[in-house]
Gaussian input, Z-matrix of N, CA and C with variables (Angstrom, degrees):
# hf/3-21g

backbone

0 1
 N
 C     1     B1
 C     2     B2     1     A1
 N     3     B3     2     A2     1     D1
 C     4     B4     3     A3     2     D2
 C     5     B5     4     A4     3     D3
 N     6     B6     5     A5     4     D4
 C     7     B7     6     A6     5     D5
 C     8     B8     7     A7     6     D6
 N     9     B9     8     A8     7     D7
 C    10    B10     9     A9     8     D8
 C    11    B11    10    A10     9     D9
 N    12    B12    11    A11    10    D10
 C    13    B13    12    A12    11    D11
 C    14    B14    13    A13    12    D12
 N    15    B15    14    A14    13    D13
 C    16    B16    15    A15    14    D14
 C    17    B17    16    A16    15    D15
 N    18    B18    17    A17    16    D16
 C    19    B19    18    A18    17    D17
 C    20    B20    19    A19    18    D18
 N    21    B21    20    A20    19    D19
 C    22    B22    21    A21    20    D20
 C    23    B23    22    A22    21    D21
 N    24    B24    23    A23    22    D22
 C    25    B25    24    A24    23    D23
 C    26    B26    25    A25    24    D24
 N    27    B27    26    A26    25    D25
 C    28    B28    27    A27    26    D26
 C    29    B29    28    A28    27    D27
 N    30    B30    29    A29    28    D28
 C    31    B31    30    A30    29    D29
 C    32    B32    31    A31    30    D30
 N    33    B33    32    A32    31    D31
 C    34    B34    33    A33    32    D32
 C    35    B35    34    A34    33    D33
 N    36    B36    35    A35    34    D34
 C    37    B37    36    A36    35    D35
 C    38    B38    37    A37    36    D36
 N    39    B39    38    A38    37    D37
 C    40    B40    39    A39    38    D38
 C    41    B41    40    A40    39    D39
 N    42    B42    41    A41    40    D40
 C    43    B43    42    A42    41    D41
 C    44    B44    43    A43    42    D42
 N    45    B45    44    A44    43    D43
 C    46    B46    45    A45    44    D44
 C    47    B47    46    A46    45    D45
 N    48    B48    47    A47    46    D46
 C    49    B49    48    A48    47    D47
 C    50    B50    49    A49    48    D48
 N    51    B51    50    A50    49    D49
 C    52    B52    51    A51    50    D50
 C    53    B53    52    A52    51    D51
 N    54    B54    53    A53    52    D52
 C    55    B55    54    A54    53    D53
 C    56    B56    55    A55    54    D54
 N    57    B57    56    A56    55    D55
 C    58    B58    57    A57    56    D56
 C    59    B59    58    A58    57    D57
 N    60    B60    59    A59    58    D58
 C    61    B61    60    A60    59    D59
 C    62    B62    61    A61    60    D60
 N    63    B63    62    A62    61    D61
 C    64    B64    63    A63    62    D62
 C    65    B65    64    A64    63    D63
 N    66    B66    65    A65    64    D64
 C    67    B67    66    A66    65    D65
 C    68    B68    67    A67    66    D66
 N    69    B69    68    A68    67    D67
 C    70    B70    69    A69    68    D68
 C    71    B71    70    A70    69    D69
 N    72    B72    71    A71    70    D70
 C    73    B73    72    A72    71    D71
 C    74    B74    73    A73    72    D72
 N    75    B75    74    A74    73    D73
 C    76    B76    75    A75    74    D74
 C    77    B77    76    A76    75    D75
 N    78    B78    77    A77    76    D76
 C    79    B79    78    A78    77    D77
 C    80    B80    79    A79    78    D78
 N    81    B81    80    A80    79    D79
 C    82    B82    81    A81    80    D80
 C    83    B83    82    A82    81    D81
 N    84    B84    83    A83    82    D82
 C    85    B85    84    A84    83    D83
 C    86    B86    85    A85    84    D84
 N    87    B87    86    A86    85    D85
 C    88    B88    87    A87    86    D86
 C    89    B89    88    A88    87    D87
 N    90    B90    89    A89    88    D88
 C    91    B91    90    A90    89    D89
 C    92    B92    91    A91    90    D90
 N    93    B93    92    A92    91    D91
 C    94    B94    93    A93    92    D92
 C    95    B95    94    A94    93    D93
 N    96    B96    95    A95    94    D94
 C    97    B97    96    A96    95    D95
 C    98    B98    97    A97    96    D96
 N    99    B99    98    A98    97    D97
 C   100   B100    99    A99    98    D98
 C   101   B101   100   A100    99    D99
 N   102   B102   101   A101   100   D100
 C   103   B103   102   A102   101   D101
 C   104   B104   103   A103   102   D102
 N   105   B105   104   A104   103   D103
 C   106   B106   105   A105   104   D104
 C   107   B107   106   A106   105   D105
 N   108   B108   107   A107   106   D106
 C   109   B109   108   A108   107   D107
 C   110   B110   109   A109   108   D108
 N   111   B111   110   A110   109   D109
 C   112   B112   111   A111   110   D110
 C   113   B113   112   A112   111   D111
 N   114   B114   113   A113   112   D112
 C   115   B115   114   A114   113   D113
 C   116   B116   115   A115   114   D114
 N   117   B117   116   A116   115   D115
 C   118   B118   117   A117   116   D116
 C   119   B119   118   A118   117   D117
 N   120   B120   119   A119   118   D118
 C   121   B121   120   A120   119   D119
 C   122   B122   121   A121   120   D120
 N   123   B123   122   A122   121   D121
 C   124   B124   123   A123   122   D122
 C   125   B125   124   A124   123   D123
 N   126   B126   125   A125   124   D124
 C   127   B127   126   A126   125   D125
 C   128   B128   127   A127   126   D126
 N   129   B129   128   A128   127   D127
 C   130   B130   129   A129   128   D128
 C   131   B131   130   A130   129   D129
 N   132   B132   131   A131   130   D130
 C   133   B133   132   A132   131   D131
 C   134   B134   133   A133   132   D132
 N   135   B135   134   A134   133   D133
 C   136   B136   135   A135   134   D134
 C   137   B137   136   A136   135   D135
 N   138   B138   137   A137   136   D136
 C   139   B139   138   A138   137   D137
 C   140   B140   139   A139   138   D138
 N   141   B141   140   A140   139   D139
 C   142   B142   141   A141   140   D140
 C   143   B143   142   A142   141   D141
 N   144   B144   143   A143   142   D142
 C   145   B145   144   A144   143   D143
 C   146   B146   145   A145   144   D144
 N   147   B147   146   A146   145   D145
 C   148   B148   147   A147   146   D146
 C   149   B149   148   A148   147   D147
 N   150   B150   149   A149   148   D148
 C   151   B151   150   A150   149   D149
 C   152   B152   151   A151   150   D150
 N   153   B153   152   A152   151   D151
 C   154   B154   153   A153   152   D152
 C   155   B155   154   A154   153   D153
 N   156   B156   155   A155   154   D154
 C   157   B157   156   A156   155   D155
 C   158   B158   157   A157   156   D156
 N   159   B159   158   A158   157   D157
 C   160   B160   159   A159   158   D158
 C   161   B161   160   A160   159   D159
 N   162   B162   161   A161   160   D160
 C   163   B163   162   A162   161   D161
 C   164   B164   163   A163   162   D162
 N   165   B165   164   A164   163   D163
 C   166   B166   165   A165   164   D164
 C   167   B167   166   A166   165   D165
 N   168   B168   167   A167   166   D166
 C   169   B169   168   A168   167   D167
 C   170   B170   169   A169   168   D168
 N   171   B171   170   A170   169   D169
 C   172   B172   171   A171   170   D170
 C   173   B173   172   A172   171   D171
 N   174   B174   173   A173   172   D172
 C   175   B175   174   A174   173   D173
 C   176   B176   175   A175   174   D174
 N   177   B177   176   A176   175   D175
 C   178   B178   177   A177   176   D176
 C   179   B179   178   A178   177   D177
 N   180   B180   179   A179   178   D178
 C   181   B181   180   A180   179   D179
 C   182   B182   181   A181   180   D180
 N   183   B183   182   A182   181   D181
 C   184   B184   183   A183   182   D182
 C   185   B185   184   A184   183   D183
 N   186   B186   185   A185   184   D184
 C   187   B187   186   A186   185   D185
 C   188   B188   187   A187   186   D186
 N   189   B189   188   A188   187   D187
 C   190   B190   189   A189   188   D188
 C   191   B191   190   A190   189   D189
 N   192   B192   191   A191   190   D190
 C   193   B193   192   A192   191   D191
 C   194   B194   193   A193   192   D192
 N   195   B195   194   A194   193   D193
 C   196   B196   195   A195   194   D194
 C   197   B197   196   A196   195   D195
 N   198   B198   197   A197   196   D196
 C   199   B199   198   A198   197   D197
 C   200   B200   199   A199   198   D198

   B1=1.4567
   B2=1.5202
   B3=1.1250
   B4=1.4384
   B5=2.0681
   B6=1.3326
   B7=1.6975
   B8=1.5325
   B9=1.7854
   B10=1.0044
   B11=1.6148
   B12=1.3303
   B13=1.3730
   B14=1.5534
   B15=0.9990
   B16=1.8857
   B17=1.6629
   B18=1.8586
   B19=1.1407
   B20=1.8471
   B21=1.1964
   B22=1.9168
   B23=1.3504
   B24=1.2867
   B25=1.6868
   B26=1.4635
   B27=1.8723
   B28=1.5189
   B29=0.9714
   B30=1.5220
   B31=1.2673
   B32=1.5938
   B33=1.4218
   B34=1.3595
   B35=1.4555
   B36=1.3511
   B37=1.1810
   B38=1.8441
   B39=1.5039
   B40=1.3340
   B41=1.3094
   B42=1.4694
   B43=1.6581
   B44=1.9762
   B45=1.0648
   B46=1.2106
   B47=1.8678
   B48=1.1695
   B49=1.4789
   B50=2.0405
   B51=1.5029
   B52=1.5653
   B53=1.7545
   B54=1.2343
   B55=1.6129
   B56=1.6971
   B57=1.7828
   B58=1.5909
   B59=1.6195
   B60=1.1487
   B61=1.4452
   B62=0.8775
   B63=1.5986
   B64=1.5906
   B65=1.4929
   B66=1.2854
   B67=1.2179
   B68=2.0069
   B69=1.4161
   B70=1.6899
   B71=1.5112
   B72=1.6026
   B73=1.9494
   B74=1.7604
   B75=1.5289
   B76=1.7218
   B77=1.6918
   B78=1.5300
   B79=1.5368
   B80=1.6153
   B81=1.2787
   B82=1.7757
   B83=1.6398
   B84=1.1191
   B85=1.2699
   B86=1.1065
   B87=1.7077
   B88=1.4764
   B89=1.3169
   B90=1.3006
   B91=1.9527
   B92=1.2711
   B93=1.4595
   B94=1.6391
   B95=1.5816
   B96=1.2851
   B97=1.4756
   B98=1.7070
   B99=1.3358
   B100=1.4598
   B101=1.7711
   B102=1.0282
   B103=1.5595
   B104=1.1803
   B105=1.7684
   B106=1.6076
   B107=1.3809
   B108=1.2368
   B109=1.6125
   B110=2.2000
   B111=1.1160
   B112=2.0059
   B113=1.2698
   B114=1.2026
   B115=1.4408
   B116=1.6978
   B117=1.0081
   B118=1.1819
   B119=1.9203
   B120=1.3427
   B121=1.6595
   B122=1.6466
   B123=1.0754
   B124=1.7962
   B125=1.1706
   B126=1.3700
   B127=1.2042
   B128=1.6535
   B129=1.7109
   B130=1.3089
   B131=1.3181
   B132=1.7549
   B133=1.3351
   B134=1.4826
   B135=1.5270
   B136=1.6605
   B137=1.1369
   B138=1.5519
   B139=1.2802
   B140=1.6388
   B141=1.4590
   B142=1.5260
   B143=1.1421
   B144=1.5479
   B145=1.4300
   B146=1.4068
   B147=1.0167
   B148=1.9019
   B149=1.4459
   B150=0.9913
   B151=1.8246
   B152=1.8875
   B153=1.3890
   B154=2.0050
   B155=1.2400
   B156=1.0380
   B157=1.5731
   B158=1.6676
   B159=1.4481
   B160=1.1810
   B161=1.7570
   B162=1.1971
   B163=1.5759
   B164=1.7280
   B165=1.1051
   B166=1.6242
   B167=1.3858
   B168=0.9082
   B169=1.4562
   B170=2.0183
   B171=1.5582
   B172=2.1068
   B173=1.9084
   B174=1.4707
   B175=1.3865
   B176=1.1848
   B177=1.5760
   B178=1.6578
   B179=1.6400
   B180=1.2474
   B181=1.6318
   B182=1.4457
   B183=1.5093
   B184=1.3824
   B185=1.1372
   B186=1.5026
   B187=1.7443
   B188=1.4156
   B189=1.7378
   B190=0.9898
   B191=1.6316
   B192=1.3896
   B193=1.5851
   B194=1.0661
   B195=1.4523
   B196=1.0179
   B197=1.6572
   B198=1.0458
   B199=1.5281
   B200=1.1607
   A1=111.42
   A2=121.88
   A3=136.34
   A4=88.97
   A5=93.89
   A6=88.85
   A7=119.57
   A8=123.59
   A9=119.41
   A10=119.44
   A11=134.16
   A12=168.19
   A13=76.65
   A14=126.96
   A15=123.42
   A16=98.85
   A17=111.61
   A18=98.63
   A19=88.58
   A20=123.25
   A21=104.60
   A22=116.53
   A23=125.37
   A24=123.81
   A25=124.05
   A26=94.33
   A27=100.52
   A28=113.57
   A29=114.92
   A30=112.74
   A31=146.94
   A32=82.66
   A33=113.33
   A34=115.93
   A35=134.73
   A36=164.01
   A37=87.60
   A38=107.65
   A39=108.99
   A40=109.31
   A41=127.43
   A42=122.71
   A43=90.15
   A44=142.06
   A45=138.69
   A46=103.29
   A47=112.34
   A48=107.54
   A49=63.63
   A50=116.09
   A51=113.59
   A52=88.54
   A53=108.13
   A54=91.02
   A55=104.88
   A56=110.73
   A57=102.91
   A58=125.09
   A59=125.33
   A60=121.90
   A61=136.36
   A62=111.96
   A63=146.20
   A64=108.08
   A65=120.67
   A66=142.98
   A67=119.37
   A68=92.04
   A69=123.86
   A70=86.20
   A71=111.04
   A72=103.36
   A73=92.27
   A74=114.19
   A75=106.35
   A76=105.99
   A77=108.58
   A78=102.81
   A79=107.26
   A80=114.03
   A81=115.64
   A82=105.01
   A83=142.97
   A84=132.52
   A85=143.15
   A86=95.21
   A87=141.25
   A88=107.62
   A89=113.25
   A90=120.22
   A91=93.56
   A92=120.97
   A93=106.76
   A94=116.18
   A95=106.75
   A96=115.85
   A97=112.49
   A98=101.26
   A99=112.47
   A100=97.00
   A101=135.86
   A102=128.55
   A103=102.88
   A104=132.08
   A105=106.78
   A106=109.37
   A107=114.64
   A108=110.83
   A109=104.75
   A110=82.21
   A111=85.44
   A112=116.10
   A113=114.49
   A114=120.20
   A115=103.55
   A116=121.77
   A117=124.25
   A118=103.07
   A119=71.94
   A120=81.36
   A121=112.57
   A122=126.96
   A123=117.79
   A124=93.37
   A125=154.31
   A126=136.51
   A127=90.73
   A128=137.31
   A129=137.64
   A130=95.45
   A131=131.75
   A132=127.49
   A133=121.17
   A134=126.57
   A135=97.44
   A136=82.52
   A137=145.75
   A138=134.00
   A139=125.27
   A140=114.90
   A141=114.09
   A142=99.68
   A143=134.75
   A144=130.43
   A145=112.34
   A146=119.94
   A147=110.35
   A148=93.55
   A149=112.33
   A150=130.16
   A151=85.41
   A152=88.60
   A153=108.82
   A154=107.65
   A155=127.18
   A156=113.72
   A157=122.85
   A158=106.53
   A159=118.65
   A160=113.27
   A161=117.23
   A162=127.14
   A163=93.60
   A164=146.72
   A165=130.01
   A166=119.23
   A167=106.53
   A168=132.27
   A169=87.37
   A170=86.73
   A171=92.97
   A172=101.98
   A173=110.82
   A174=102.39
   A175=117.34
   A176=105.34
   A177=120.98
   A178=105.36
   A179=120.72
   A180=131.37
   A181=86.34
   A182=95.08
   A183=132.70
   A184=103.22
   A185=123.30
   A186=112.77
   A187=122.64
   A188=113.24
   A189=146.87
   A190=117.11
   A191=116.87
   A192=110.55
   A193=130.56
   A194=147.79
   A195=150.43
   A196=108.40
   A197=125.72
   A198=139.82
   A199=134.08
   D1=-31.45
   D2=-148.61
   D3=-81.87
   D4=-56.90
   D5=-176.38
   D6=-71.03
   D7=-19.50
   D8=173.14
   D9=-73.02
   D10=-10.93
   D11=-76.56
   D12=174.94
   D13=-76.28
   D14=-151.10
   D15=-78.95
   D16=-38.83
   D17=-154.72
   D18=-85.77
   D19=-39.97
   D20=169.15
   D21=-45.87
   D22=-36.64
   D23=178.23
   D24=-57.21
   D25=-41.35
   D26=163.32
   D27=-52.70
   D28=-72.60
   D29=176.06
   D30=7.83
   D31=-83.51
   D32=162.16
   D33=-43.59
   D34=-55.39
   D35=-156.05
   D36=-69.90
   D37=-71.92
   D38=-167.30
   D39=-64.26
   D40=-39.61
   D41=-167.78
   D42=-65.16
   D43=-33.63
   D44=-152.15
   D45=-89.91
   D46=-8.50
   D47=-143.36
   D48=-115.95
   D49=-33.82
   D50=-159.45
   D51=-83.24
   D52=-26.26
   D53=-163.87
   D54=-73.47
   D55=-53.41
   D56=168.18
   D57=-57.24
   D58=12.96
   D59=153.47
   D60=-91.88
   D61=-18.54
   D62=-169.56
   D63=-63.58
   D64=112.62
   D65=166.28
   D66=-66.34
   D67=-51.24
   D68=-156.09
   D69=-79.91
   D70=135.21
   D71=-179.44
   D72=-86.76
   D73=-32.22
   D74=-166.76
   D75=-66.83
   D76=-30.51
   D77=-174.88
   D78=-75.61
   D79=-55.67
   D80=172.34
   D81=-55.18
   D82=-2.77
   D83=129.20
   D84=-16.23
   D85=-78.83
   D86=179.57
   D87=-64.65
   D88=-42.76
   D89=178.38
   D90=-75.44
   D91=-53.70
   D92=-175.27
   D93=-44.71
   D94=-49.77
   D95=-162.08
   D96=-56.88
   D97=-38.78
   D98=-166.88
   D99=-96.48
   D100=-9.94
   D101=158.37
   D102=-76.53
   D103=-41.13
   D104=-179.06
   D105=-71.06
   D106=-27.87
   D107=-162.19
   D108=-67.73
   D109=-25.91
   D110=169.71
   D111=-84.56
   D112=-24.27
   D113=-168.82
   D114=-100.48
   D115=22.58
   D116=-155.35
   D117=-130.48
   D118=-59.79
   D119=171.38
   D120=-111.59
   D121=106.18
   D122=-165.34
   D123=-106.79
   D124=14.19
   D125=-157.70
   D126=-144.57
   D127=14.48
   D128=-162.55
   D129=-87.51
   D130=127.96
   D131=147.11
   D132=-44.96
   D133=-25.90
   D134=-164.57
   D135=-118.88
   D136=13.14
   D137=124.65
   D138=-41.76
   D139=-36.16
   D140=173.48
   D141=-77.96
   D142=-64.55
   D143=178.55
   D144=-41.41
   D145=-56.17
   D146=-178.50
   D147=-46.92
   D148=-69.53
   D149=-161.21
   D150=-24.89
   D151=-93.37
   D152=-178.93
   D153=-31.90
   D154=-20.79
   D155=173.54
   D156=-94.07
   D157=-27.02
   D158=170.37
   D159=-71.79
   D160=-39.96
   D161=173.61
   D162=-59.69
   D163=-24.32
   D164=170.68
   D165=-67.82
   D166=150.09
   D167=-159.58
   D168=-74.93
   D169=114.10
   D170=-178.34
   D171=107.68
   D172=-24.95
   D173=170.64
   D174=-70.61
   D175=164.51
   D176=-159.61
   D177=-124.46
   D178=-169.48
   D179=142.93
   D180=168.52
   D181=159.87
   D182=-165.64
   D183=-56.56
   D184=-21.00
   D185=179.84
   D186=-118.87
   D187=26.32
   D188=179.52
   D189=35.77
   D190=21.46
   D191=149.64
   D192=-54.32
   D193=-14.27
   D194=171.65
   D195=-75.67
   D196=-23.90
   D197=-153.91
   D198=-60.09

């Protein structure tokens, strides 16, 4: 629990740190969209699974913190 817990917090952490850098209105969109959608539901299983899969080494997401 503890790492699924750390790696959404990151998460969180990075989409927020990517959205105030954000220049582009369609990409700060896209970061917006996908920070409410975590923050929205905090308790979603394939929110942790996406999450944990994106934290592997080759994972992606649309707002390229993982990268």
């Amino acid at each position: 629990m503890f790492t699924k817990t750390f790696t959404r917090e990151r998460h969180i952490e990075e989409l927020r740190a990517e959205l105030r850098g954000c220049l582009d209105a369609e990409e700060a969109e896209a970061i917006r969209a996908e920070l409410e959608a975590i923050l929205s539901n905090p308790d979603s299983i394939e929110d942790d699974e996406r999450l944990a899969s994106l934290a592997q080494p080759g994972g992606s997401s649309c707002c390229g913190c993982f990268r």
